[in-house]
Biopython code that builds the backbone (N, CA, C, O; Angstrom):
import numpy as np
from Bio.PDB.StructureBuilder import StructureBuilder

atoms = [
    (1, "UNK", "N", (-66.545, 19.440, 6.333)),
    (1, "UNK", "CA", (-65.306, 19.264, 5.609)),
    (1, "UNK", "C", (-64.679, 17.922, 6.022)),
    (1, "UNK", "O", (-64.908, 17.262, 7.035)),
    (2, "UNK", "N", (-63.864, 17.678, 5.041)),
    (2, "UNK", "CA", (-63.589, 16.049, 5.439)),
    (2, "UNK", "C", (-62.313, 16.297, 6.475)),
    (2, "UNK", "O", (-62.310, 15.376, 7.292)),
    (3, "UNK", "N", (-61.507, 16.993, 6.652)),
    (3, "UNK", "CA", (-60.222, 17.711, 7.540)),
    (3, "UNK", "C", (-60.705, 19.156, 7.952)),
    (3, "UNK", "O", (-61.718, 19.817, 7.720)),
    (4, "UNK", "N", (-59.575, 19.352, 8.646)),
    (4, "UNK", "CA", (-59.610, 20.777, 9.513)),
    (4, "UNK", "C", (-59.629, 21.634, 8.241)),
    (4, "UNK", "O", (-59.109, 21.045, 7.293)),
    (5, "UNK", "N", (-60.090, 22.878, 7.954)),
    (5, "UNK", "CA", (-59.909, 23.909, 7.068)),
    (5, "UNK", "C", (-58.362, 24.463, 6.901)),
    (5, "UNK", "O", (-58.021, 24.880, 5.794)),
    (6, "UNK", "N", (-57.397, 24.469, 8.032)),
    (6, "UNK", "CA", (-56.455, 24.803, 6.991)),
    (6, "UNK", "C", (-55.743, 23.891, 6.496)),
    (6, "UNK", "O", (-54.919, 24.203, 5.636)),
    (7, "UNK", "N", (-55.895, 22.397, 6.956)),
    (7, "UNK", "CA", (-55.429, 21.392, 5.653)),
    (7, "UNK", "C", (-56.488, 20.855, 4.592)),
    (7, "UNK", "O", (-56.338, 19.830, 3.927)),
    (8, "UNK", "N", (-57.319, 21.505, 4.553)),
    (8, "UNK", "CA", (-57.988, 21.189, 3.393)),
    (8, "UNK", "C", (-57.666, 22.507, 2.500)),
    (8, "UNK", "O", (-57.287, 22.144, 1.387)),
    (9, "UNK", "N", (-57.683, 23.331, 2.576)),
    (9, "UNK", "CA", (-57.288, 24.896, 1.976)),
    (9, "UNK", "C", (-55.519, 24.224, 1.410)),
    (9, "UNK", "O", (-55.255, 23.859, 0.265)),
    (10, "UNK", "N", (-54.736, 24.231, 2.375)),
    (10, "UNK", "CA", (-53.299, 23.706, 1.855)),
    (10, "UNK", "C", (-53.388, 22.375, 0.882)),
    (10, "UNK", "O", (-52.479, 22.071, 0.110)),
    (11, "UNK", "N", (-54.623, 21.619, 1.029)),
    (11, "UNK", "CA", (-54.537, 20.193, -0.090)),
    (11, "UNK", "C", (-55.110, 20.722, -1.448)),
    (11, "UNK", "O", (-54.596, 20.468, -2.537)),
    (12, "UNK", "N", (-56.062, 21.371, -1.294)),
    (12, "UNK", "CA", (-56.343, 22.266, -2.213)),
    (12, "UNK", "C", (-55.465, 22.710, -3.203)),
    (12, "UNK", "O", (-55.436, 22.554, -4.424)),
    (13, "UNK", "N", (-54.583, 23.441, -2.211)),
    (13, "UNK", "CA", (-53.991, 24.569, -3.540)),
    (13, "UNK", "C", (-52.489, 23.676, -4.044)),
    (13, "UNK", "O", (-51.792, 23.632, -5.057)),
    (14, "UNK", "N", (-52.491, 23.285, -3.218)),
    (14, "UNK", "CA", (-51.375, 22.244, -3.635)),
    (14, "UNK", "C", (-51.596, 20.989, -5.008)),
    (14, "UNK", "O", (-50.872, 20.588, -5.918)),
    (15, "UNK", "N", (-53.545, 20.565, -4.361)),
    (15, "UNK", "CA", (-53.338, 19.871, -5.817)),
    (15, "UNK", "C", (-53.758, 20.485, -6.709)),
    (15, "UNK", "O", (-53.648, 19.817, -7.737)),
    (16, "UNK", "N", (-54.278, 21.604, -6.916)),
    (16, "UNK", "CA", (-54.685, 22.712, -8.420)),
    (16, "UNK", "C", (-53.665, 22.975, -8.920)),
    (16, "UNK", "O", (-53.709, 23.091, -10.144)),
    (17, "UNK", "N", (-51.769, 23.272, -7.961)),
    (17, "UNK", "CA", (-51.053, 23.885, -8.654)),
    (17, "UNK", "C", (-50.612, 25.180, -8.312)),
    (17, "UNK", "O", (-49.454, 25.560, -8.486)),
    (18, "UNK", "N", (-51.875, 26.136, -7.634)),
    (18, "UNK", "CA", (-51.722, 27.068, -7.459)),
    (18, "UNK", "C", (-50.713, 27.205, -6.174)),
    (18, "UNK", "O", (-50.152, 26.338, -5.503)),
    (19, "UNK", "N", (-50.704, 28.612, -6.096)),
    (19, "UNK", "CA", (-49.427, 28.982, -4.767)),
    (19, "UNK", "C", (-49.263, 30.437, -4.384)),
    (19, "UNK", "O", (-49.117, 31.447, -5.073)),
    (20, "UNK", "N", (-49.312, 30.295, -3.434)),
    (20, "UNK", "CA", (-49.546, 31.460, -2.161)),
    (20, "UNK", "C", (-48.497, 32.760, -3.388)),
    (20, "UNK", "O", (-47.594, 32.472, -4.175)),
    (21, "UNK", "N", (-49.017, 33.936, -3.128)),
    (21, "UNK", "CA", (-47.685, 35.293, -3.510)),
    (21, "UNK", "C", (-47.639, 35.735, -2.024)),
    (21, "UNK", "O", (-48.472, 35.440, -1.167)),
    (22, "UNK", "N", (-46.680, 36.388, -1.885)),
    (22, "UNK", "CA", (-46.299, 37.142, -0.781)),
    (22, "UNK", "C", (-47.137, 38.530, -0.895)),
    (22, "UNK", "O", (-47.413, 38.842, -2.053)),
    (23, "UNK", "N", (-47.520, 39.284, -0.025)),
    (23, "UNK", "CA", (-47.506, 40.399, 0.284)),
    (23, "UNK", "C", (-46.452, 41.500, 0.412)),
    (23, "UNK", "O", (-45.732, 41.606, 1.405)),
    (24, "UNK", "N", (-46.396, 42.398, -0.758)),
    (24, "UNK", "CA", (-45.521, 43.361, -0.572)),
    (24, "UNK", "C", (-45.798, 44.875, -0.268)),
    (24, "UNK", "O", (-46.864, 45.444, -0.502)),
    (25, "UNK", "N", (-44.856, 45.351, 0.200)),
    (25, "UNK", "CA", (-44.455, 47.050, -0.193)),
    (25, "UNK", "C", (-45.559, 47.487, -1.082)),
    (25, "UNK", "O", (-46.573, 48.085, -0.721)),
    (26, "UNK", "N", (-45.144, 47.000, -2.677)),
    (26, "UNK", "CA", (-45.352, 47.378, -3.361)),
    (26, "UNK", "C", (-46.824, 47.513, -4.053)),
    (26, "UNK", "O", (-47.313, 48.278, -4.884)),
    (27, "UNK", "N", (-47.373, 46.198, -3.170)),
    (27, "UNK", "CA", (-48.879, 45.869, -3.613)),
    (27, "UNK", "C", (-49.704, 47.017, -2.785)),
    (27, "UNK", "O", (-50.503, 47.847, -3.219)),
    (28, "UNK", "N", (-49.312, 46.821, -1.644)),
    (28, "UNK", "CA", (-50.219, 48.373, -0.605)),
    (28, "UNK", "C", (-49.845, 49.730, -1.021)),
    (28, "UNK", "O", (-50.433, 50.682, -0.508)),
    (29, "UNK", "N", (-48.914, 49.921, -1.913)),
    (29, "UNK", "CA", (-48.972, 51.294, -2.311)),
    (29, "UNK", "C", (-49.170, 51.344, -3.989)),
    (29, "UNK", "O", (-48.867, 52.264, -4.749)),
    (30, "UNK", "N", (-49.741, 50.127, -4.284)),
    (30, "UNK", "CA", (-50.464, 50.039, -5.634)),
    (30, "UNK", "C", (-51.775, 50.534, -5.576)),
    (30, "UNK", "O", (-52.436, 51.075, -6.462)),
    (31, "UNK", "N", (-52.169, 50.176, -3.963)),
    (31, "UNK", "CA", (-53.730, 50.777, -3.482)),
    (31, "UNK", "C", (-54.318, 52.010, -4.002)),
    (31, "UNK", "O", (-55.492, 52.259, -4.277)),
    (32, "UNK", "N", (-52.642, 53.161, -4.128)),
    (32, "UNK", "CA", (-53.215, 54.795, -3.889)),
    (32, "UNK", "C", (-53.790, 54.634, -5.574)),
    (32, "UNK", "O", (-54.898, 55.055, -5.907)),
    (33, "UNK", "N", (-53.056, 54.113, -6.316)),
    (33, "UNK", "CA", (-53.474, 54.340, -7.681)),
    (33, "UNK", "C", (-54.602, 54.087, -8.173)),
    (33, "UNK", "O", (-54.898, 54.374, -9.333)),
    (34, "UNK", "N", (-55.476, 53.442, -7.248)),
    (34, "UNK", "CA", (-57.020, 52.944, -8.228)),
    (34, "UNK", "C", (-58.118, 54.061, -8.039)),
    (34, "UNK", "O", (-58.072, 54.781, -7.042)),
    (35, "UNK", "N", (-58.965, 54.189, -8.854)),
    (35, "UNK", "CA", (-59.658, 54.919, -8.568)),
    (35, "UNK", "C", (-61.033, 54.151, -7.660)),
    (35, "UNK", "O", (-61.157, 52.930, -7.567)),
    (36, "UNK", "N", (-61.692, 54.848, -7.235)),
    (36, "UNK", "CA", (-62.773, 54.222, -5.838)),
    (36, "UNK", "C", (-64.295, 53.744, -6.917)),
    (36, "UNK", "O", (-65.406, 54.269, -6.838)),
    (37, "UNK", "N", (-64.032, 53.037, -7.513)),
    (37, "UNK", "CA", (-66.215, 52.412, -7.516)),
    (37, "UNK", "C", (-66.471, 52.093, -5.766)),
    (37, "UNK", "O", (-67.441, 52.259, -5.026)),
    (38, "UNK", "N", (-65.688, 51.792, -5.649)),
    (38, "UNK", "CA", (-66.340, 50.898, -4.371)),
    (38, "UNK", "C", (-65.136, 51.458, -2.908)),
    (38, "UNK", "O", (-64.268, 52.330, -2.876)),
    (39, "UNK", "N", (-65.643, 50.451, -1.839)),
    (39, "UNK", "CA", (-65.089, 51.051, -0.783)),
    (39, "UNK", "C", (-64.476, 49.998, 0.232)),
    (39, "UNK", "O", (-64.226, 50.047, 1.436)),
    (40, "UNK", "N", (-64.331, 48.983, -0.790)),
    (40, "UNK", "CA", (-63.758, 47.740, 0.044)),
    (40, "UNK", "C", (-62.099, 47.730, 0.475)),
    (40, "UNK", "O", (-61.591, 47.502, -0.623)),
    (41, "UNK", "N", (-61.168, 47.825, 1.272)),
    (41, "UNK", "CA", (-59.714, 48.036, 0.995)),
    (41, "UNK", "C", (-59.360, 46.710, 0.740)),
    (41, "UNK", "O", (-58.419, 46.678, -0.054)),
    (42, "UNK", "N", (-59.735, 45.597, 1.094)),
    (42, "UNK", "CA", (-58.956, 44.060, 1.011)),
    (42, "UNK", "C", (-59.352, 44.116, -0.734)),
    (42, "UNK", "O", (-58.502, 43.923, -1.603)),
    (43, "UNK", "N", (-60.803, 44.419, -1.015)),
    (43, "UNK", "CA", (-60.869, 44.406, -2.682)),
    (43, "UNK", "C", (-59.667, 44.934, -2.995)),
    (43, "UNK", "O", (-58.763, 44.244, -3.467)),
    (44, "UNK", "N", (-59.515, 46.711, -2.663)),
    (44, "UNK", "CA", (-58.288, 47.085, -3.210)),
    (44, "UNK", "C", (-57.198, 46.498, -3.432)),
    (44, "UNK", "O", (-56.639, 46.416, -4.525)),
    (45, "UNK", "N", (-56.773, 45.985, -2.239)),
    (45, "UNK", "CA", (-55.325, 45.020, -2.457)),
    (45, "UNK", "C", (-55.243, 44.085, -3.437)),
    (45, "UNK", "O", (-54.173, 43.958, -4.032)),
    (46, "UNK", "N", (-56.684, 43.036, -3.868)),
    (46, "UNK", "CA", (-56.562, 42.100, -4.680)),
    (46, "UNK", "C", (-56.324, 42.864, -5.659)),
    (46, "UNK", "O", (-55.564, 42.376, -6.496)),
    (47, "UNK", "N", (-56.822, 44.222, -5.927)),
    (47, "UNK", "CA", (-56.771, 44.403, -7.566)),
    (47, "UNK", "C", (-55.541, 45.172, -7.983)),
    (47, "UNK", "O", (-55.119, 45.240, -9.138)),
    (48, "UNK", "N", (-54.958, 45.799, -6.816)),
    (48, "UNK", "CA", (-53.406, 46.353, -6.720)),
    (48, "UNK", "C", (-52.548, 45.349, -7.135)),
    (48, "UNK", "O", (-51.617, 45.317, -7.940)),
    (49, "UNK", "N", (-53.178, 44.368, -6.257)),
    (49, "UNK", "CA", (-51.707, 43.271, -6.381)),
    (49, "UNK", "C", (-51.801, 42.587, -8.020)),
    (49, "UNK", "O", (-50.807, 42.069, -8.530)),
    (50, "UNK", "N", (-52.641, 42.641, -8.474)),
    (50, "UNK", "CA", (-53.310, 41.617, -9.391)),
    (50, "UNK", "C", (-52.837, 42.595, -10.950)),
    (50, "UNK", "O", (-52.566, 42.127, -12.056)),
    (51, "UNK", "N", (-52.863, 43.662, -10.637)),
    (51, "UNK", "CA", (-52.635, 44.755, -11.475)),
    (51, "UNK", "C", (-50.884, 44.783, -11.712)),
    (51, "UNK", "O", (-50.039, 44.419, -12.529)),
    (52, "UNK", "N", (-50.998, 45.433, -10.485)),
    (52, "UNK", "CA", (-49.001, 45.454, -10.263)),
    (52, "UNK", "C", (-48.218, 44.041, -10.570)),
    (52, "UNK", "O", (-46.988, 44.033, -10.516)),
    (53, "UNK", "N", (-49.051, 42.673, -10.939)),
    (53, "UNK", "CA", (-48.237, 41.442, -10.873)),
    (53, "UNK", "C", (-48.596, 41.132, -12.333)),
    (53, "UNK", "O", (-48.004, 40.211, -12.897)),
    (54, "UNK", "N", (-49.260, 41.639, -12.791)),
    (54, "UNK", "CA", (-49.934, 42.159, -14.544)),
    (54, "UNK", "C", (-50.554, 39.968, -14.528)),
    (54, "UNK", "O", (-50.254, 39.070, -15.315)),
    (55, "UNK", "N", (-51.538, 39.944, -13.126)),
    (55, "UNK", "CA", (-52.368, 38.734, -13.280)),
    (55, "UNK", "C", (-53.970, 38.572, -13.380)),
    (55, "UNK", "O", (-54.664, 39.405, -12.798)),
    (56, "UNK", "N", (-54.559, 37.552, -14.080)),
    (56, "UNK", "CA", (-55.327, 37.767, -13.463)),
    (56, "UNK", "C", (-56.273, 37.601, -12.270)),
    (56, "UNK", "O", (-55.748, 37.144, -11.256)),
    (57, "UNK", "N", (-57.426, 37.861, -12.223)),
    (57, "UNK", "CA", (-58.300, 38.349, -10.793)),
    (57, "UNK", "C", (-59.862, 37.013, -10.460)),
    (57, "UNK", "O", (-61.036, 37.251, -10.744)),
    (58, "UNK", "N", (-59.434, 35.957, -9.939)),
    (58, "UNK", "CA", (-60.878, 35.227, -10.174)),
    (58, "UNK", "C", (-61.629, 35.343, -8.960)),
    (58, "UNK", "O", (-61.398, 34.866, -7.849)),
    (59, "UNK", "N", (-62.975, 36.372, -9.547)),
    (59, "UNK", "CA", (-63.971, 36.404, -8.572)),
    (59, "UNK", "C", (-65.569, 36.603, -9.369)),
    (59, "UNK", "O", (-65.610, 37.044, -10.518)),
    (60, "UNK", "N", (-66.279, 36.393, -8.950)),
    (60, "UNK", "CA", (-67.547, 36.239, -9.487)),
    (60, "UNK", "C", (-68.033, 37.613, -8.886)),
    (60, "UNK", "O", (-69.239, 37.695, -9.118)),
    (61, "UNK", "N", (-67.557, 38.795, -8.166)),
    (61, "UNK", "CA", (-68.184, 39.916, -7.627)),
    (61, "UNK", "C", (-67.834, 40.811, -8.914)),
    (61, "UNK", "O", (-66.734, 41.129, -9.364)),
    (62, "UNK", "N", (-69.244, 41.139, -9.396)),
    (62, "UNK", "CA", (-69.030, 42.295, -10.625)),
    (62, "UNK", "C", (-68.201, 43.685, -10.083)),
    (62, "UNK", "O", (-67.847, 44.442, -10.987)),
    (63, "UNK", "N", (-67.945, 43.988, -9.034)),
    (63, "UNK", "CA", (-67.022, 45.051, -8.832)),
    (63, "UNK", "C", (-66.173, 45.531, -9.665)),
    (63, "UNK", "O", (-65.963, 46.547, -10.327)),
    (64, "UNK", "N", (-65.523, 43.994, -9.338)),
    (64, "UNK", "CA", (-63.651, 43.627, -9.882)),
    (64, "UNK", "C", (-63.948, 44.216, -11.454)),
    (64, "UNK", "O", (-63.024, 44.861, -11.950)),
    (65, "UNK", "N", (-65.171, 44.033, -12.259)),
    (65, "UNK", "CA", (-64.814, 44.636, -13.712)),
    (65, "UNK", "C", (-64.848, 45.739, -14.144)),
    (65, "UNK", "O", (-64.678, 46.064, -15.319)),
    (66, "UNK", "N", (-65.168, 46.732, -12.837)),
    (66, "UNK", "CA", (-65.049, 48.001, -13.176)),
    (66, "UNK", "C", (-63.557, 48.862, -13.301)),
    (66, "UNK", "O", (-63.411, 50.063, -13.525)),
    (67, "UNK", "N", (-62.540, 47.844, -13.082)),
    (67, "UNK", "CA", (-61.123, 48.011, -13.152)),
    (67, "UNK", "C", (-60.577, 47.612, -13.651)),
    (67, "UNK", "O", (-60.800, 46.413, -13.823)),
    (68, "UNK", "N", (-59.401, 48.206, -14.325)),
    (68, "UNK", "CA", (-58.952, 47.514, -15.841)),
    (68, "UNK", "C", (-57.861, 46.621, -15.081)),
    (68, "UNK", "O", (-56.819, 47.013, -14.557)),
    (69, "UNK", "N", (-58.388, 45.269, -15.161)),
    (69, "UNK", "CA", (-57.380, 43.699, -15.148)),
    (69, "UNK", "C", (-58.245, 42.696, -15.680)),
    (69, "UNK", "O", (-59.429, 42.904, -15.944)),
    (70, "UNK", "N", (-57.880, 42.021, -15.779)),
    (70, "UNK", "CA", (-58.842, 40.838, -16.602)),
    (70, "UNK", "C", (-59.012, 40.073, -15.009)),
    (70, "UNK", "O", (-58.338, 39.807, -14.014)),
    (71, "UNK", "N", (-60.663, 39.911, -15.644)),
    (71, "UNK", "CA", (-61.707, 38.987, -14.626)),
    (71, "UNK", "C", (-61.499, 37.789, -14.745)),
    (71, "UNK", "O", (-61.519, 37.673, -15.970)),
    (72, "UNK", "N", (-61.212, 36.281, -14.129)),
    (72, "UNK", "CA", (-62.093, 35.492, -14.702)),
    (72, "UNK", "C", (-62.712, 34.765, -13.530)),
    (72, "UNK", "O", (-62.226, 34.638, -12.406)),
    (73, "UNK", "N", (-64.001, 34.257, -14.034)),
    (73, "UNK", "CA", (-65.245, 33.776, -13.534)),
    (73, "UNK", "C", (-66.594, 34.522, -14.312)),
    (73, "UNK", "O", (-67.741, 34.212, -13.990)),
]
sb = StructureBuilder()
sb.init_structure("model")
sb.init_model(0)
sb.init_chain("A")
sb.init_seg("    ")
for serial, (resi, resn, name, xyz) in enumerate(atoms, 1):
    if name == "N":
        sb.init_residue(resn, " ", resi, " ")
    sb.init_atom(name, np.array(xyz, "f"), 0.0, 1.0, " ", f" {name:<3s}", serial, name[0])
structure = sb.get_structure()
């Protein structure tokens, strides 16, 4: 990497635009509502949070489409 990883991660998202969400309450008890394909909990959270923030989800792991949010990748 041309810098340390967490200023290349922070130059990153800074020049795409993108930007950190917080972690809430509300996203970890979005968890109970999904139903289980799989058995990952950090998956869970992305798709709680991603669900509950009505965004979408970019990952290339076919998991994520077994749950209703929009994929992209």
């Amino acid at each position: 990497m041309p810098e340390s990883p967490a200023a290349y991660v922070a130059s990153r998202v800074q020049w795409s635009g993108f930007h950190y969400l917080p972690l809430e309450d509300a996203d970890i008890a979005a968890m109970a509502d999904l139903p289980a394909p799989h058995r990952d909990p950090f998956d869970w959270l992305l798709i709680a949070t991603a669900r509950r923030r009505s965004l979408p989800l970019m990952s290339r792991d076919a998991v994520f489409k077994q749950y209703p949010l929009e994929v992209v990748w």
